[in-house]
C-alpha positions as CSV (number, residue, x, y, z in Angstrom):
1,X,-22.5,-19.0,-5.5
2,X,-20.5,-20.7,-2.7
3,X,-17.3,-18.9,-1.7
4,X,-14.6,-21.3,-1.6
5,X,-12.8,-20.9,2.4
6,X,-10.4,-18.5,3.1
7,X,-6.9,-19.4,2.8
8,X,-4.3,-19.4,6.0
9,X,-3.0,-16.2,4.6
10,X,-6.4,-14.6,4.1
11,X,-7.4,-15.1,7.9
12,X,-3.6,-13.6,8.9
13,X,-4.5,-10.7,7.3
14,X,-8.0,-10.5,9.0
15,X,-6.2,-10.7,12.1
16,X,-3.8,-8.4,11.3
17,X,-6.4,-5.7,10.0
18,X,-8.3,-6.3,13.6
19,X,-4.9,-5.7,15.3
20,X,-4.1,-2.4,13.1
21,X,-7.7,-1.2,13.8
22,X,-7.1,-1.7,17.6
23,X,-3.7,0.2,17.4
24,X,-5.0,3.0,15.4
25,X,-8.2,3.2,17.7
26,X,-6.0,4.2,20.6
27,X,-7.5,5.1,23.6
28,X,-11.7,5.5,22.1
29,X,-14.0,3.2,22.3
30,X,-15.3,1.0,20.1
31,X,-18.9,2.6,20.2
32,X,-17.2,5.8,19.7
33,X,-15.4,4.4,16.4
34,X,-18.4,2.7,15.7
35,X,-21.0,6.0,16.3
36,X,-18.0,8.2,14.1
37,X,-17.7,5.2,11.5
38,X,-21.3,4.1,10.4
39,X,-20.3,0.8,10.9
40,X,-22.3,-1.6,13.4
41,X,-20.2,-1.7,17.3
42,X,-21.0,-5.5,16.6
43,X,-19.0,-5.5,13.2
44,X,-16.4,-3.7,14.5
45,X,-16.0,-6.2,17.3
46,X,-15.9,-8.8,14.6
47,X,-13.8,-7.1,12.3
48,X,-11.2,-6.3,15.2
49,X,-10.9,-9.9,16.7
50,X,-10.7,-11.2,13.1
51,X,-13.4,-12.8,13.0
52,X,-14.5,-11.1,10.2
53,X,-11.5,-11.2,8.1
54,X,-12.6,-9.8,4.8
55,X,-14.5,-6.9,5.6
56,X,-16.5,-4.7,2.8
57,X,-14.0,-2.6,1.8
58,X,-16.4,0.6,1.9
59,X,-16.6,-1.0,5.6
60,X,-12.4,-0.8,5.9
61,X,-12.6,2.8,4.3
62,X,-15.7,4.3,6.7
63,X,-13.3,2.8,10.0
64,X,-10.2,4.1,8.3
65,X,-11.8,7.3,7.5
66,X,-13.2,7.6,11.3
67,X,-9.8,6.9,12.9
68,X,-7.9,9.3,10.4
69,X,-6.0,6.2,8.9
70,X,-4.8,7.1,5.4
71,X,-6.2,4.1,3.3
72,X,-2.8,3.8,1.7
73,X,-0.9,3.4,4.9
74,X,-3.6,0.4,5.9
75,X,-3.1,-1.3,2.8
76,X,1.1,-0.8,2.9
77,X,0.5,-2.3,6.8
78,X,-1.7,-5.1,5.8
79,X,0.7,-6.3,3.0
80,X,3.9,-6.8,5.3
81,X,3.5,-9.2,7.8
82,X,3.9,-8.3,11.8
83,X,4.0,-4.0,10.3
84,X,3.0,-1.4,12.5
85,X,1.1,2.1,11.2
86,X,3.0,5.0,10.9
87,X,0.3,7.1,9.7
């Protein structure tokens, strides 16, 4: 089955997931989240420069999980444009 392409919206909220990974990342590296996560360093580099802008969501959950990122405050993030965590 071929996916039909993501829409301009769809890539904004890649890009916005990447940037809300970075923030809640802080000061650790990505091996770190990746070593703590599960989830390849390469993915995460993907992931956070949007280039991967619809992850696996037990992929979003195993990050979240590693940076102590409620899943609820992502998702609340995600669906306001330009919203910062406050987790």
């Amino acid at each position: 089955m071929v996916r039909p392409p993501l829409s301009p919206e769809e890539r904004e909220r890649g890009r916005r997931l990447g940037a809300l990974l970075r923030e809640a990342r802080g000061a650790r590296t990505p091996g770190e989240v990746a070593a703590a996560s599960g989830v390849s360093l390469e993915a995460l580099r993907k992931i956070e420069s949007g280039r991967v802008p619809t992850p696996a969501f037990f992929t979003v959950a195993a990050l979240a999980r590693a940076l102590d990122l409620p899943l609820d405050a992502l998702a609340a993030a995600l669906a306001e444009p330009r919203t910062a965590l406050s987790a």
